[in-house]
N, CA, C, O and CB atoms as a CASP TS submission, in Angstrom:
PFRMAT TS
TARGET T0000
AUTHOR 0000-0000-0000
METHOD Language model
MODEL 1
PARENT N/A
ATOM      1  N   UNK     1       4.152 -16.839  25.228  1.00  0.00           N
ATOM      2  CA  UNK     1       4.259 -15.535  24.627  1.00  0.00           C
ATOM      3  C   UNK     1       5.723 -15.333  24.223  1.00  0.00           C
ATOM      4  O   UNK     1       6.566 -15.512  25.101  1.00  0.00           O
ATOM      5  CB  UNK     1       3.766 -14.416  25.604  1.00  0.00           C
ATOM      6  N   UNK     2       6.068 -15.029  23.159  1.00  0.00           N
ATOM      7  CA  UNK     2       7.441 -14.629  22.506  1.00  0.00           C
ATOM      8  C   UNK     2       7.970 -13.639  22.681  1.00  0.00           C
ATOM      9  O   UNK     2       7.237 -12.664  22.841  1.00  0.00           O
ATOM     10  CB  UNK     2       7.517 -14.596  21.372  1.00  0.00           C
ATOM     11  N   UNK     3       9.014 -13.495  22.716  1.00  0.00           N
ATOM     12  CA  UNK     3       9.876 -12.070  22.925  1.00  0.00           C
ATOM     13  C   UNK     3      10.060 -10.766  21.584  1.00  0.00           C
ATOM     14  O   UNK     3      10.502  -9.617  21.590  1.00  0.00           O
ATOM     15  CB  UNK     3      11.539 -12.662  23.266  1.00  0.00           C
ATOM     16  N   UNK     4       9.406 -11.755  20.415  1.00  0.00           N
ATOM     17  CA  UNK     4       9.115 -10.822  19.414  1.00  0.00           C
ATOM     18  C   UNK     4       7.884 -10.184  19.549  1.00  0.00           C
ATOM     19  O   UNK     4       7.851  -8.995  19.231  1.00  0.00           O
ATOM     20  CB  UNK     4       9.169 -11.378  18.212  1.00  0.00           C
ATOM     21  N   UNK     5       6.613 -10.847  20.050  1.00  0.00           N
ATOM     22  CA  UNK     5       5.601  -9.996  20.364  1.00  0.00           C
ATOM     23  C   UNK     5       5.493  -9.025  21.467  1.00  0.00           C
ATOM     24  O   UNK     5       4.702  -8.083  21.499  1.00  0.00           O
ATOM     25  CB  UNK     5       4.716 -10.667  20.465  1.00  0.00           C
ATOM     26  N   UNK     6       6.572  -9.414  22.588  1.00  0.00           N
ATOM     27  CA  UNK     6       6.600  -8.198  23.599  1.00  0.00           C
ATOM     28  C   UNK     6       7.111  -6.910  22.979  1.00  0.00           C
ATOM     29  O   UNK     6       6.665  -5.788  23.220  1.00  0.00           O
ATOM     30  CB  UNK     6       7.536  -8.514  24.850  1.00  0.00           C
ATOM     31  N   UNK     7       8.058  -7.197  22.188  1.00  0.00           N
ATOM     32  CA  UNK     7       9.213  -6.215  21.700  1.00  0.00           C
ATOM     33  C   UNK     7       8.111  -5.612  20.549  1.00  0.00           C
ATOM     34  O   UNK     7       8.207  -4.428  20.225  1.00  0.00           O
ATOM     35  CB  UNK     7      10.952  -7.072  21.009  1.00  0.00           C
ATOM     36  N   UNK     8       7.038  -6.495  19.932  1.00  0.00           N
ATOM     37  CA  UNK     8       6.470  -5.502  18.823  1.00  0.00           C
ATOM     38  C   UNK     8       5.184  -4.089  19.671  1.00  0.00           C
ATOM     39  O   UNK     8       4.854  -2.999  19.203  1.00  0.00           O
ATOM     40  CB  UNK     8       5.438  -6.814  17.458  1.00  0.00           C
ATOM     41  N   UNK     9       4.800  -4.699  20.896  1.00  0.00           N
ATOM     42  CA  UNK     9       3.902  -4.057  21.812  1.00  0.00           C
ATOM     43  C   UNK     9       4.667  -3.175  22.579  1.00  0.00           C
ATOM     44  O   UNK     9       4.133  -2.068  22.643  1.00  0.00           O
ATOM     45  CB  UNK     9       3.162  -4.980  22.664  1.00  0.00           C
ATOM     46  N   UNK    10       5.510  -3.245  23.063  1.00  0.00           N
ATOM     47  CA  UNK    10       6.655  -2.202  23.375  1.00  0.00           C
ATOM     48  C   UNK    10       7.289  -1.208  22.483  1.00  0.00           C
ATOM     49  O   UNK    10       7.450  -0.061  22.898  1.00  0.00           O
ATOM     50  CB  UNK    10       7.686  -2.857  23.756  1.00  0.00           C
ATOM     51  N   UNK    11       7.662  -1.548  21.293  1.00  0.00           N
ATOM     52  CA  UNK    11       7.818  -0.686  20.179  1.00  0.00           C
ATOM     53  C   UNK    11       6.523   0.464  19.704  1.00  0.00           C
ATOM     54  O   UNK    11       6.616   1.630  19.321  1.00  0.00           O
ATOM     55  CB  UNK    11       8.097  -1.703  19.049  1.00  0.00           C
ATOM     56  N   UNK    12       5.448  -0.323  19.892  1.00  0.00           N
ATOM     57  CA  UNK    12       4.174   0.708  19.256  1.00  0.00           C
ATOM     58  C   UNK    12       3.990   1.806  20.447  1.00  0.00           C
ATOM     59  O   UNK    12       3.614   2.975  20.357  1.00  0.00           O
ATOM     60  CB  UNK    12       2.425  -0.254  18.955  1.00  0.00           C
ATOM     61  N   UNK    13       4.406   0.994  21.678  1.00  0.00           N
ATOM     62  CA  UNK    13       3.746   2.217  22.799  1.00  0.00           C
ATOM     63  C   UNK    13       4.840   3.273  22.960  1.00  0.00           C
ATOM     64  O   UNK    13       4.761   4.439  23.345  1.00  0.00           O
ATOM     65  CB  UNK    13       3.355   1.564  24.533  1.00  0.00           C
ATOM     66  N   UNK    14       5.948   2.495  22.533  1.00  0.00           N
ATOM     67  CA  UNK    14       7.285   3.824  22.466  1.00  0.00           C
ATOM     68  C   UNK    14       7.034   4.910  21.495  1.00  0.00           C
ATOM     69  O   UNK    14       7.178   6.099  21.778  1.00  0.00           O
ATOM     70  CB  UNK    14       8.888   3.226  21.913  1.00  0.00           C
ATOM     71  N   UNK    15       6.595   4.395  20.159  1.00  0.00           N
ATOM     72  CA  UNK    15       6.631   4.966  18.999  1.00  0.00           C
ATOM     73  C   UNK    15       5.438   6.284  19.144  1.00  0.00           C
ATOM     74  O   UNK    15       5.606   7.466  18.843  1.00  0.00           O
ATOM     75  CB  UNK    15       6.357   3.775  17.839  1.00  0.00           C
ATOM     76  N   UNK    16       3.841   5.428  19.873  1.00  0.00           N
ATOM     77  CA  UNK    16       3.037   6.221  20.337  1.00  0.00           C
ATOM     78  C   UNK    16       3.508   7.386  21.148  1.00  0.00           C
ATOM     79  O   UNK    16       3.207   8.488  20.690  1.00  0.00           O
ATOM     80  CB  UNK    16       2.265   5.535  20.925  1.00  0.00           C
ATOM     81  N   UNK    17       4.234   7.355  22.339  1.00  0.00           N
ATOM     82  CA  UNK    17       4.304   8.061  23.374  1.00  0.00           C
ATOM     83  C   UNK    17       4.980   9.450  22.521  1.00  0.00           C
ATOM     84  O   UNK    17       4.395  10.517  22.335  1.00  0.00           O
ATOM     85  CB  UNK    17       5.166   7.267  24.646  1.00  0.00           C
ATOM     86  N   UNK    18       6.357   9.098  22.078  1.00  0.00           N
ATOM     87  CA  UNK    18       7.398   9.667  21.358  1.00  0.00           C
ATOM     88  C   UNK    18       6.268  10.848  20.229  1.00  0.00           C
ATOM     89  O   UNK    18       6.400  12.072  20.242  1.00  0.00           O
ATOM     90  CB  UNK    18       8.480   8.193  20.468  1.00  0.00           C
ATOM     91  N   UNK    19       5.199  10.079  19.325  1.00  0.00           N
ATOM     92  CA  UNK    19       4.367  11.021  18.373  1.00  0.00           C
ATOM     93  C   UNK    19       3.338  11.483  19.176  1.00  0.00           C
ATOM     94  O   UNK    19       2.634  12.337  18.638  1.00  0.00           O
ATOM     95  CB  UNK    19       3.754  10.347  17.057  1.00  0.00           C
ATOM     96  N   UNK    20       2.908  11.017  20.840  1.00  0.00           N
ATOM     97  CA  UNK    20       2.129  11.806  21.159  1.00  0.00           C
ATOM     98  C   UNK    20       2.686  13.356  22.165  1.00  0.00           C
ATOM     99  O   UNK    20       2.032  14.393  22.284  1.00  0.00           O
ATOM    100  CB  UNK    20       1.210  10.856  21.755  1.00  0.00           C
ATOM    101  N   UNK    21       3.780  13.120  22.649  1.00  0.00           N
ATOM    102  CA  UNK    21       4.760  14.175  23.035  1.00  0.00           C
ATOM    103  C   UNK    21       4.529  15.396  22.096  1.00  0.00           C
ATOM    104  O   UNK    21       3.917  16.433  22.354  1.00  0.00           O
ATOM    105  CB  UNK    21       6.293  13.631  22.923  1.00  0.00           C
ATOM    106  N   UNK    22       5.422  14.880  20.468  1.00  0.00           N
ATOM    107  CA  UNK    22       6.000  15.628  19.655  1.00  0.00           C
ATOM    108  C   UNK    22       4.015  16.984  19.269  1.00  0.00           C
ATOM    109  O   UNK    22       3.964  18.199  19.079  1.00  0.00           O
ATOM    110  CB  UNK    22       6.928  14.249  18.079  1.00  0.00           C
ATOM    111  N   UNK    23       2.871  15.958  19.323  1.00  0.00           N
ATOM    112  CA  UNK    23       1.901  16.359  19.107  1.00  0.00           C
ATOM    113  C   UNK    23       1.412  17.362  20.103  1.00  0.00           C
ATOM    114  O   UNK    23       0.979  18.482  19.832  1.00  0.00           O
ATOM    115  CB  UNK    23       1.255  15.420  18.900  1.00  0.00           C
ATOM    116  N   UNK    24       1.538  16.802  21.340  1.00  0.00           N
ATOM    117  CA  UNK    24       1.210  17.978  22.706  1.00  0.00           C
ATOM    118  C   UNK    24       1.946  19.343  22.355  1.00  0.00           C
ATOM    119  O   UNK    24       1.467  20.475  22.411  1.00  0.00           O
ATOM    120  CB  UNK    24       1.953  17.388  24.438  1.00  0.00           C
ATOM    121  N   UNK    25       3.380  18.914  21.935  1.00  0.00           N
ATOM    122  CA  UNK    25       4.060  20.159  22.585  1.00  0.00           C
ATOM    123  C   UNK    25       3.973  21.110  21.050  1.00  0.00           C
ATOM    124  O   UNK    25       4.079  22.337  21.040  1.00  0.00           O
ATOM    125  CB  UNK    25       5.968  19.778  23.345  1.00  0.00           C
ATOM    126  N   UNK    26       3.801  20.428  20.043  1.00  0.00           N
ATOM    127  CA  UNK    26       3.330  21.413  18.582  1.00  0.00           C
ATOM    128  C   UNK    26       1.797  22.331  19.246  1.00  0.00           C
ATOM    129  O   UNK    26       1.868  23.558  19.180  1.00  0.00           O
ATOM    130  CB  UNK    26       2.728  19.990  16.765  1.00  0.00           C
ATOM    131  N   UNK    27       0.757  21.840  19.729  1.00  0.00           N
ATOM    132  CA  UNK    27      -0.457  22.667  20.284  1.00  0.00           C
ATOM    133  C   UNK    27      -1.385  21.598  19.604  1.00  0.00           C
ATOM    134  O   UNK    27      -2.365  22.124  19.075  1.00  0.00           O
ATOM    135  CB  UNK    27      -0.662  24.497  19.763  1.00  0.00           C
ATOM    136  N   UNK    28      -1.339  20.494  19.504  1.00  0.00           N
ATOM    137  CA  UNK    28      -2.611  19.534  19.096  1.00  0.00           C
ATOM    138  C   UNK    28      -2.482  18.518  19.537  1.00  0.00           C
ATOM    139  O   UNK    28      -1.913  17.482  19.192  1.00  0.00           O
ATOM    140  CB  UNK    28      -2.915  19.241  17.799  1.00  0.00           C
ATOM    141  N   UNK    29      -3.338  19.001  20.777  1.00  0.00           N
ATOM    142  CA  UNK    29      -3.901  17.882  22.216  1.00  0.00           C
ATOM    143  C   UNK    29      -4.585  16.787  22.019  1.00  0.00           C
ATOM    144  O   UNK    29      -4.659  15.682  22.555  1.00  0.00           O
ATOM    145  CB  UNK    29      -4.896  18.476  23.227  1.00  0.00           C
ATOM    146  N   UNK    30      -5.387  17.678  20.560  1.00  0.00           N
ATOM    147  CA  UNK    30      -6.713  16.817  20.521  1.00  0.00           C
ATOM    148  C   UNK    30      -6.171  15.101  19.500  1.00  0.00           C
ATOM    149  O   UNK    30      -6.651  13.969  19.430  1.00  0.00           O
ATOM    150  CB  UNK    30      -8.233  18.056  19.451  1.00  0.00           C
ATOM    151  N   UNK    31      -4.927  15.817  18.870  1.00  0.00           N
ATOM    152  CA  UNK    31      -4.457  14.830  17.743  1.00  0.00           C
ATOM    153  C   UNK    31      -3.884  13.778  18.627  1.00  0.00           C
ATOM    154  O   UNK    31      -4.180  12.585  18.556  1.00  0.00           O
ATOM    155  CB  UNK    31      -3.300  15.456  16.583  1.00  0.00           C
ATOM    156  N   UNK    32      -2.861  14.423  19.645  1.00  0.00           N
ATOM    157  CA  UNK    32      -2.387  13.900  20.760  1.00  0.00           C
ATOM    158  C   UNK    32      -3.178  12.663  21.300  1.00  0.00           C
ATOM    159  O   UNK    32      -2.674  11.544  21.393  1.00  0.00           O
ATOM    160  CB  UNK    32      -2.328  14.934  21.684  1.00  0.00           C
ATOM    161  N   UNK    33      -4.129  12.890  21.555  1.00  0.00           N
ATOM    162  CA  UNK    33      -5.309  11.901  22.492  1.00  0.00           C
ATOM    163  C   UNK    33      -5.646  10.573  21.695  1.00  0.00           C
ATOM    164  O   UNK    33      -5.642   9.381  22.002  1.00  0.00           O
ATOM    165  CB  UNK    33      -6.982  12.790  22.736  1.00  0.00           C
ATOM    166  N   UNK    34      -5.993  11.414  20.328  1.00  0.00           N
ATOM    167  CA  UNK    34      -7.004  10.388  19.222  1.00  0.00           C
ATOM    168  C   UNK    34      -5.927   9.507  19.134  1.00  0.00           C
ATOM    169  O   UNK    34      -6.243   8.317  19.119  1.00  0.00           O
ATOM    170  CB  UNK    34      -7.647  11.028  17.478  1.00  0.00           C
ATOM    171  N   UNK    35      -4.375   9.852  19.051  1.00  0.00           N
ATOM    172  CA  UNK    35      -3.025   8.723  18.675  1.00  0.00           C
ATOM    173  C   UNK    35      -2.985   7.960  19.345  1.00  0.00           C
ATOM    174  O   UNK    35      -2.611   6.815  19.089  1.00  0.00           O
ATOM    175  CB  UNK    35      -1.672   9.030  18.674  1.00  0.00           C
ATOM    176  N   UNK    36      -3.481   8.510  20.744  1.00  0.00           N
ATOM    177  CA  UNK    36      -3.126   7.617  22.176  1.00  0.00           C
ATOM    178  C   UNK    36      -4.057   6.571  22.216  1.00  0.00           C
ATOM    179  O   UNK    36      -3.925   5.489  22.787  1.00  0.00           O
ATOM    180  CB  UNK    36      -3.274   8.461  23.670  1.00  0.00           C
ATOM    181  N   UNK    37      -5.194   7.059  21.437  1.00  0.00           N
ATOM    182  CA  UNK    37      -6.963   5.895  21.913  1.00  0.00           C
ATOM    183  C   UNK    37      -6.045   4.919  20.742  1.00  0.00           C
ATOM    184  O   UNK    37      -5.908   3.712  20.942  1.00  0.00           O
ATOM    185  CB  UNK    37      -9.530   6.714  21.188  1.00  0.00           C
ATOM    186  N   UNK    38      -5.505   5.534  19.637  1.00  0.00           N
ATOM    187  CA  UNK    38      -5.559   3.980  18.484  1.00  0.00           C
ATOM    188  C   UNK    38      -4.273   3.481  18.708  1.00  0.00           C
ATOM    189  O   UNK    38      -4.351   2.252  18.716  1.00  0.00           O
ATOM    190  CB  UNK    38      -5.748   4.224  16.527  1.00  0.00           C
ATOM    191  N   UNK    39      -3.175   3.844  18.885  1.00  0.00           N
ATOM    192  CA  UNK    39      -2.483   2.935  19.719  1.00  0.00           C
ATOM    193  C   UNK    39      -2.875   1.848  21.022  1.00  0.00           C
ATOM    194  O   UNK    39      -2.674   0.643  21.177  1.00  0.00           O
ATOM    195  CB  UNK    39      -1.716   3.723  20.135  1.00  0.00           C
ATOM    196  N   UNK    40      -3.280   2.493  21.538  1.00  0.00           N
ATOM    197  CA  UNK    40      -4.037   1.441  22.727  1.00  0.00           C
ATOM    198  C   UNK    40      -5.088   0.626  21.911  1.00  0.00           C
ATOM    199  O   UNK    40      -5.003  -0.586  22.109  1.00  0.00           O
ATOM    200  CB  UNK    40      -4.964   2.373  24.127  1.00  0.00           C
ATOM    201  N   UNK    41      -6.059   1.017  21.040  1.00  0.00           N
ATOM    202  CA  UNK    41      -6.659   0.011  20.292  1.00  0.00           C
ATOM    203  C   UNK    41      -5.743  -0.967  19.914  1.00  0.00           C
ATOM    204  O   UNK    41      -5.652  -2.129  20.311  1.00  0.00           O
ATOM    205  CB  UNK    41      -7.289   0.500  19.193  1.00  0.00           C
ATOM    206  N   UNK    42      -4.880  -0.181  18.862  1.00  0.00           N
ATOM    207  CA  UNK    42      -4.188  -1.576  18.001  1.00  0.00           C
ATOM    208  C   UNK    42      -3.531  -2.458  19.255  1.00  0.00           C
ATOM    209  O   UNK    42      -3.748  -3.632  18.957  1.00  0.00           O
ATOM    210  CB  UNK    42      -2.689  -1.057  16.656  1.00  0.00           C
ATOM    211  N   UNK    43      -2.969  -2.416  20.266  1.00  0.00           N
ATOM    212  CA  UNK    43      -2.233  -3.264  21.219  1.00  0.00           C
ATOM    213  C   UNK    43      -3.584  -3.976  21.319  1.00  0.00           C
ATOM    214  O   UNK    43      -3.707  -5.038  20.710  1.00  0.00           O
ATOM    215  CB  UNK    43      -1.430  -2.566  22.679  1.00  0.00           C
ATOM    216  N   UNK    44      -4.416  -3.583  21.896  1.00  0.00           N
ATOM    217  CA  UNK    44      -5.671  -4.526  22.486  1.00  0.00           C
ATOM    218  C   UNK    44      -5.949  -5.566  21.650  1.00  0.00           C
ATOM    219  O   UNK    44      -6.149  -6.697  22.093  1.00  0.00           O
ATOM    220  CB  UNK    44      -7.049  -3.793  22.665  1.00  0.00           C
ATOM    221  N   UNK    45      -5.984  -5.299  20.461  1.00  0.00           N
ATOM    222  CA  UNK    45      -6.496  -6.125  19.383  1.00  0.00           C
ATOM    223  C   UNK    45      -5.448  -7.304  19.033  1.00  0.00           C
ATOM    224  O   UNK    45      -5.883  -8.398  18.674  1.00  0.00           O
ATOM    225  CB  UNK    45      -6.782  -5.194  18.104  1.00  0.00           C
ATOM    226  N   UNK    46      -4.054  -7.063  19.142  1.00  0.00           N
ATOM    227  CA  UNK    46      -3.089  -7.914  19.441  1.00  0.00           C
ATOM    228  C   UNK    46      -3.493  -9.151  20.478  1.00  0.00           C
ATOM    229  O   UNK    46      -3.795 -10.339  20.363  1.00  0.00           O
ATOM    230  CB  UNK    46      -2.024  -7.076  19.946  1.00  0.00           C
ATOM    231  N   UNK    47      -3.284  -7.965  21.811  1.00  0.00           N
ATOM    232  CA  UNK    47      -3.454  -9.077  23.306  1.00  0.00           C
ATOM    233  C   UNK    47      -4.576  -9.547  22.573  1.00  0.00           C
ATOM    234  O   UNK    47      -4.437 -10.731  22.263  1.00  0.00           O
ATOM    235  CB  UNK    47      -3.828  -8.404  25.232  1.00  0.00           C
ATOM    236  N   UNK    48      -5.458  -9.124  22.253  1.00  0.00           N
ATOM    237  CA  UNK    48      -7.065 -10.395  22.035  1.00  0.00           C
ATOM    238  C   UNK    48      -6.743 -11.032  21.302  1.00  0.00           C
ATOM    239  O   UNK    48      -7.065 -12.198  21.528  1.00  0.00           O
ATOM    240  CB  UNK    48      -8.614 -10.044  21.473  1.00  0.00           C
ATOM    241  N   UNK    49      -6.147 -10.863  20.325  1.00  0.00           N
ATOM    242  CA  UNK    49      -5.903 -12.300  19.188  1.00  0.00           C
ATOM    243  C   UNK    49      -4.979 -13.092  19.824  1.00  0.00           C
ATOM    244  O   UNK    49      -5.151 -14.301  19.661  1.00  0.00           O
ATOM    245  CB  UNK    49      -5.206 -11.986  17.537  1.00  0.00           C
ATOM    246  N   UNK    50      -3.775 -12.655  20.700  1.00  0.00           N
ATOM    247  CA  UNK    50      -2.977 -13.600  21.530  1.00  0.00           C
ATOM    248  C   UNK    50      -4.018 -14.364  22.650  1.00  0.00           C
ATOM    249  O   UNK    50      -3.840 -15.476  23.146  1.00  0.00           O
ATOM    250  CB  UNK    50      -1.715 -12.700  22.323  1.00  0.00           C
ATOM    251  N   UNK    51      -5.094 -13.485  22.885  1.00  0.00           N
ATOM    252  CA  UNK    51      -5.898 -14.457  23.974  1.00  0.00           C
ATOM    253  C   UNK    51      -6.411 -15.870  23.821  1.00  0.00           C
ATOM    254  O   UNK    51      -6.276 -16.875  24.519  1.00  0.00           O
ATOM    255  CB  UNK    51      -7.060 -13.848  24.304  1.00  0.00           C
ATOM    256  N   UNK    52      -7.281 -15.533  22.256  1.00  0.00           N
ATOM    257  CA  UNK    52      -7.992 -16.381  21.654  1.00  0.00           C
ATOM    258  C   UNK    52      -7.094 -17.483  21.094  1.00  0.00           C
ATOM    259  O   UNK    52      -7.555 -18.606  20.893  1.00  0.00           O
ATOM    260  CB  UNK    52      -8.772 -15.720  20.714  1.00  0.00           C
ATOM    261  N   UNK    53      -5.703 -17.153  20.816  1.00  0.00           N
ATOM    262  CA  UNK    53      -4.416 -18.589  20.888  1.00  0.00           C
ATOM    263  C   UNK    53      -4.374 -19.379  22.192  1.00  0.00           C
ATOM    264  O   UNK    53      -4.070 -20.570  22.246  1.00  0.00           O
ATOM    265  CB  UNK    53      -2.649 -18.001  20.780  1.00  0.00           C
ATOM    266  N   UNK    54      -4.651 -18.745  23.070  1.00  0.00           N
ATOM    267  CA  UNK    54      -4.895 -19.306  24.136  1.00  0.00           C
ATOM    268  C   UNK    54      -5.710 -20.074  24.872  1.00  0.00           C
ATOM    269  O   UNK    54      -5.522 -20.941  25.726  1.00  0.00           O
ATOM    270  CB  UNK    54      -4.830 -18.809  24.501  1.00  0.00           C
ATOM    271  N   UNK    55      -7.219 -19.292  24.074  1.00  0.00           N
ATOM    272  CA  UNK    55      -7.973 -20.219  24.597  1.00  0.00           C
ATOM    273  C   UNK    55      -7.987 -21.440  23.292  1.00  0.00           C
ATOM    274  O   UNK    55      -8.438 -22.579  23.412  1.00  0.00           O
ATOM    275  CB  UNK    55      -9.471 -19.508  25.072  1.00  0.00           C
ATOM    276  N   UNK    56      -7.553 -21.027  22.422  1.00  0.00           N
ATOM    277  CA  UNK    56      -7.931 -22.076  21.591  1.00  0.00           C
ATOM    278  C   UNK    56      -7.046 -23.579  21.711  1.00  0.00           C
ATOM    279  O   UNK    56      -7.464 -24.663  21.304  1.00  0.00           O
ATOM    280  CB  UNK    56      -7.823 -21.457  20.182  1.00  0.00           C
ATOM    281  N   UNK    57      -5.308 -23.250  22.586  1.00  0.00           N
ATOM    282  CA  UNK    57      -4.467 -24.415  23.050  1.00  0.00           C
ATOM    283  C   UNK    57      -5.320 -25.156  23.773  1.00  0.00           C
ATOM    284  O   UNK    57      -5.583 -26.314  23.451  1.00  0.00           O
ATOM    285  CB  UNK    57      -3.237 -24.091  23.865  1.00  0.00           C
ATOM    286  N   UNK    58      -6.016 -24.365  25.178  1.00  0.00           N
ATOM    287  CA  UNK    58      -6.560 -24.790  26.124  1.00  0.00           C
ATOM    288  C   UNK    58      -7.626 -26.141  25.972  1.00  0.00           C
ATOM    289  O   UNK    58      -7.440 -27.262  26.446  1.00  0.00           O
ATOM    290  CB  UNK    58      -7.075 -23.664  26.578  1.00  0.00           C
ATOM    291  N   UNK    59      -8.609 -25.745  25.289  1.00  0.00           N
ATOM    292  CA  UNK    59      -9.630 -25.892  24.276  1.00  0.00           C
ATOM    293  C   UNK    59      -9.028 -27.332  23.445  1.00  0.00           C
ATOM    294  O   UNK    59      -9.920 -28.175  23.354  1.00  0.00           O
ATOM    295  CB  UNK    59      -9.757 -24.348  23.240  1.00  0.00           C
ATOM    296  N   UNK    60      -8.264 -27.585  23.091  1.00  0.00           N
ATOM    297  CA  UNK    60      -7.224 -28.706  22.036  1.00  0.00           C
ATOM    298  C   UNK    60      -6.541 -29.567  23.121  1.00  0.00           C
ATOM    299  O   UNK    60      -6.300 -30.757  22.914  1.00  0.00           O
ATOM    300  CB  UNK    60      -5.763 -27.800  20.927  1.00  0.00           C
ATOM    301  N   UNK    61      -6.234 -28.946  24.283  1.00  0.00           N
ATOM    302  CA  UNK    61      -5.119 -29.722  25.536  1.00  0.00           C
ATOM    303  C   UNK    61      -6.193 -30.678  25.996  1.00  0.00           C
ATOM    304  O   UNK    61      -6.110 -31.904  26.083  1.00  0.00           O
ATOM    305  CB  UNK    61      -4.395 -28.561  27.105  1.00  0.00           C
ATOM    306  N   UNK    62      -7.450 -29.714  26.339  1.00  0.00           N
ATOM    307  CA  UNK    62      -8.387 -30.769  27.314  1.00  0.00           C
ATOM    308  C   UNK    62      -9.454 -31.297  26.157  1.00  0.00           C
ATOM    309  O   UNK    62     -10.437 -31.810  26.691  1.00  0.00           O
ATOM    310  CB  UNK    62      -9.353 -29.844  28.861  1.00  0.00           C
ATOM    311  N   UNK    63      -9.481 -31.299  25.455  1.00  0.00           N
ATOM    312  CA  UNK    63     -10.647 -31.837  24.319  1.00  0.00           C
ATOM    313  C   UNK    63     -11.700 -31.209  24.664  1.00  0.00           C
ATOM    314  O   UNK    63     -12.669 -31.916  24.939  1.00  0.00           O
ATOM    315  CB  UNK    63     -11.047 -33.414  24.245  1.00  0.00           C
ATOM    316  N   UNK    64     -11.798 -30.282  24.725  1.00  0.00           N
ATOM    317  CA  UNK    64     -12.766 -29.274  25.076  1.00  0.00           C
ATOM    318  C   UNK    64     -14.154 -29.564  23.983  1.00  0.00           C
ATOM    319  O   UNK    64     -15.226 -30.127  24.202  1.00  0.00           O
ATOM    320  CB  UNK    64     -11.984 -27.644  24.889  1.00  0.00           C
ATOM    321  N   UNK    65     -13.764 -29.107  23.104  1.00  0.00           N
ATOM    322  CA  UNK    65     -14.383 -29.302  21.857  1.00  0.00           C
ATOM    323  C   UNK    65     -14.032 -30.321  20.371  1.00  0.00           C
ATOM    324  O   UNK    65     -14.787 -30.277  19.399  1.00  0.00           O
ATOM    325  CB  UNK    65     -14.353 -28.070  21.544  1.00  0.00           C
TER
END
């Protein structure tokens, strides 16, 4: 795992937190929340495509397939 992909998953959850703050404290909780679910989506979807690099080394190391 690279230090550019930590730093890009760390950046989104900063960026999230920072627009979900600014959203709470304007009076839209609800906008607040929905930012929070698709931020956490988009990271997930990252880690899973980093997973599937993984299994796919694994998979190539042992002649899996």
């Amino acid at each position: 795992m690279s230090l550019d992909f930590i730093l890009k998953v760390a950046g989104i959850g900063l960026l999230v937190a920072i627009l979900a703050m600014v959203l709470s404290e304007a009076g839209k909780k609800e906008q607040a929340q929905l930012l929070t679910i698709a931020g956490v989506v988009v990271v997930l979807t990252m880690v899973m495509q980093k997973i599937d690099e993984l299994f796919t080394v694994v998979r190539t190391v042992f002649k899996l397939f």
